[in-house]
C-alpha positions in Angstrom: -19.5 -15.5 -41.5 -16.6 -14.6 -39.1 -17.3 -12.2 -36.2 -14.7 -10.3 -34.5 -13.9 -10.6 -30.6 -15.8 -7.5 -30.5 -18.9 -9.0 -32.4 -18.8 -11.8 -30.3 -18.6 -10.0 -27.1 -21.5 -8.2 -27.7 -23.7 -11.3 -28.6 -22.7 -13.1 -25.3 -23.3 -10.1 -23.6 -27.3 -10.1 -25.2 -27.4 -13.8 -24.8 -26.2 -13.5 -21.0 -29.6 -11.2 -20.3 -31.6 -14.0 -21.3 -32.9 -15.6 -17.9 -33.3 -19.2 -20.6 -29.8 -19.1 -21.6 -28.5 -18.1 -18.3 -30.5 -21.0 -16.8 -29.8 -23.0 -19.5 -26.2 -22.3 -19.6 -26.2 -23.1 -15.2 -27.3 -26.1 -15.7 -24.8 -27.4 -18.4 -22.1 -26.2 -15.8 -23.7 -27.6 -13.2 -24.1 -31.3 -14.9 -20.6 -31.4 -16.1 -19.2 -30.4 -13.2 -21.0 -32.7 -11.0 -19.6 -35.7 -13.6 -16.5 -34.5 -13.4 -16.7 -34.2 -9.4 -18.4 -38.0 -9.3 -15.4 -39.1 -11.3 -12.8 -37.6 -9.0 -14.6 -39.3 -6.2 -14.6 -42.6 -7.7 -10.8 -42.2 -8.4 -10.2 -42.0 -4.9 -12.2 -44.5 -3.6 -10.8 -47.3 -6.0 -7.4 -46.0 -5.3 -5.3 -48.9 -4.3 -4.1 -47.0 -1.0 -7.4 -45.8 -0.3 -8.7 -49.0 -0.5 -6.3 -50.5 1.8 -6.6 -48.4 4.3 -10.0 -48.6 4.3 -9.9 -52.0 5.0 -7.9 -51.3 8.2 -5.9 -53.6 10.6 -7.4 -56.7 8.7 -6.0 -55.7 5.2 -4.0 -57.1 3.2 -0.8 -55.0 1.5 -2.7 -54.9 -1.6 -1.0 -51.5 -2.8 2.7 -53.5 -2.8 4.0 -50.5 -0.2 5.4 -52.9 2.5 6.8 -55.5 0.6 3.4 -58.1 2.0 5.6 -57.1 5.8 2.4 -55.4 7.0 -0.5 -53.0 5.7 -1.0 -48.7 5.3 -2.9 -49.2 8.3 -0.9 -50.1 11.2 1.9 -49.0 9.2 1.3 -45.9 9.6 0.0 -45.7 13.2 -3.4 -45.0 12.9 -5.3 -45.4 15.8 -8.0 -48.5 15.7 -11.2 -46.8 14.6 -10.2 -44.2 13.1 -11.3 -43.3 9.2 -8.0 -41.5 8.2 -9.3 -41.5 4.3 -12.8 -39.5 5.3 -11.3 -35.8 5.4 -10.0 -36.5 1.8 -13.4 -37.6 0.6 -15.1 -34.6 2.9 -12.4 -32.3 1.1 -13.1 -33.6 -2.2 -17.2 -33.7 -1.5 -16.8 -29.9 -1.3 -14.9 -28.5 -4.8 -17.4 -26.4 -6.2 -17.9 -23.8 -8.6 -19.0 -20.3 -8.6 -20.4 -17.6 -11.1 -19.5 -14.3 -11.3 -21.0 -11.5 -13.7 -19.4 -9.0 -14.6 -20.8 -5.5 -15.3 -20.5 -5.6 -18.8 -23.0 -8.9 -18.3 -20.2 -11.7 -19.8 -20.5 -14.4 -17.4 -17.2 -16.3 -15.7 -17.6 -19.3 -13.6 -14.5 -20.6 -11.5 -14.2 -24.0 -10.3 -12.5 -24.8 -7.3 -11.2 -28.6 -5.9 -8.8 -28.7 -3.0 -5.0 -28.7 -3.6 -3.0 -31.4 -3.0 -1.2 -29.3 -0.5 -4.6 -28.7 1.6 -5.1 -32.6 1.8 -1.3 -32.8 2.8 -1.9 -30.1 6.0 -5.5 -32.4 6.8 -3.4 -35.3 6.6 -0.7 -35.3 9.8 0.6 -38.3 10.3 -0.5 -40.0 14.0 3.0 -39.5 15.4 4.1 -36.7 13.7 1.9 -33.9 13.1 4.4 -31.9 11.2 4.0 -34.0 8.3 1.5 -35.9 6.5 0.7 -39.0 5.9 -0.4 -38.9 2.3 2.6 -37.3 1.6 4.6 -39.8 2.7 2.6 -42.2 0.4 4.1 -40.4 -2.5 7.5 -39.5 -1.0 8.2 -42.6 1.1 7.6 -43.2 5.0 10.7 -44.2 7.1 10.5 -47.5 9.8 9.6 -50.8 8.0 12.9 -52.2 9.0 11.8 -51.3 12.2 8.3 -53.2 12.1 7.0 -55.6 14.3 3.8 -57.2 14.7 2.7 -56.6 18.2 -0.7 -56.1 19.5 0.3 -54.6 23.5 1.3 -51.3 22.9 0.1 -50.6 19.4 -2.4 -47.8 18.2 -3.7 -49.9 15.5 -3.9 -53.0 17.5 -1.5 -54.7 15.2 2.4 -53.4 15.4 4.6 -51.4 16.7 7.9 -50.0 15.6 11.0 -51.9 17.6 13.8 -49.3 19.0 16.2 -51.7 17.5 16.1 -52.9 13.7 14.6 -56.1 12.6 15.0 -56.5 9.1 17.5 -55.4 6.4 16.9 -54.5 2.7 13.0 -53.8 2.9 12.1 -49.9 2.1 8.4 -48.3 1.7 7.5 -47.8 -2.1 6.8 -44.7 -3.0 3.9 -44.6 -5.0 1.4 -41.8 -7.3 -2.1 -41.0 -4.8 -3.4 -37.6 -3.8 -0.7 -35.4 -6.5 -1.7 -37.0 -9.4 -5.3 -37.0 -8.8 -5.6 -33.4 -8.4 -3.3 -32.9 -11.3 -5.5 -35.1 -13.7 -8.7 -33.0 -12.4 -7.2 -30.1 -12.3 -6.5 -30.4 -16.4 -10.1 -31.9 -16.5 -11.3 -28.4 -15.1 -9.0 -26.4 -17.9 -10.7 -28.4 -20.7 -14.1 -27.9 -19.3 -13.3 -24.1 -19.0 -11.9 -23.9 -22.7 -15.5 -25.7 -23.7 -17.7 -22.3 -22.3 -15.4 -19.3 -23.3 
């Protein structure tokens, strides 16, 4: 039997005054989002720049950025201590979705994660608050020529960047991080919208 969009509007509009289906139908939402949201997490934590700057001043340059010259950590400038990954993980903790009903009873739910330009305005780099440091992952960060490993002086408490240049021919590789994981989730969030119209 085929039914018509208006056949069909009217049965989800029945089924939707059903307090089973509605709670049945939450809690499918809820479970695949939550996978979906668990997924995303793990993504960024096993990210090779997440992990590396985890491991702060005593990493290695396991993401390849620096050419082995240093790690993200001092690198970058953070100071020692600091957890520069956390308000990604916080911002990511808190996607969500909502449900709204309409008053012809059809049910919508809309699922939000954070953009990866709301990561890139929690993210200022230590020296430069006008831009961001996971940017720069993915669009290259300026200085390793400049580099040197010096503990007096240094935030991290393991270089510096020299006023005169040290080394020729070394550049920071730019590599994929906080773009394309909100890009994959964001077409994981389509597909799982397509699944309840």
């Amino acid at each position: 039997m085929n039914l018509n969009p208006q056949d069909l509007n009217a049965i989800l509009r029945q089924l939707n005054k059903q307090p089973e289906y509605i709670s049945y139908a939450d809690k499918a939402i809820s479970d695949q989002f939550d996978k979906l949201k668990t997924e995303m997490l793990a993504d960024f934590d096993n990210h090779p720049i997440t992990v590396e700057i985890e491991g702060g001043i005593d990493a290695s340059n396991s993401s390849r950025t620096l050419n082995g010259i240093t790690n993200l950590y001092s690198f970058i400038g953070f100071e020692n201590g600091d957890r520069p990954t956390e308000v990604i993980r916080q911002m990511l903790k808190q996607s969500a979705f909502r449900k709204i009903v309409q008053n012809n009873s059809i049910i919508t739910y809309i699922f939000e994660i954070p953009t990866a330009k709301q990561i890139f305005l929690a993210t200022p780099l230590p020296w430069e608050t006008g831009r961001s440091w996971a940017k720069g992952i993915e669009e290259g960060i300026s200085g390793l020529g400049y580099y040197v490993k010096q503990v007096k002086n240094s935030r991290s408490g393991l270089g510096v960047q020299s006023e005169n240049k040290v080394r020729d021919g070394v550049r920071f590789k730019n590599t994929p991080y906080i773009s394309n994981l909100i890009n994959k989730y964001n077409k994981k969030i389509q597909e799982l919208e397509k699944s309840i119209l």
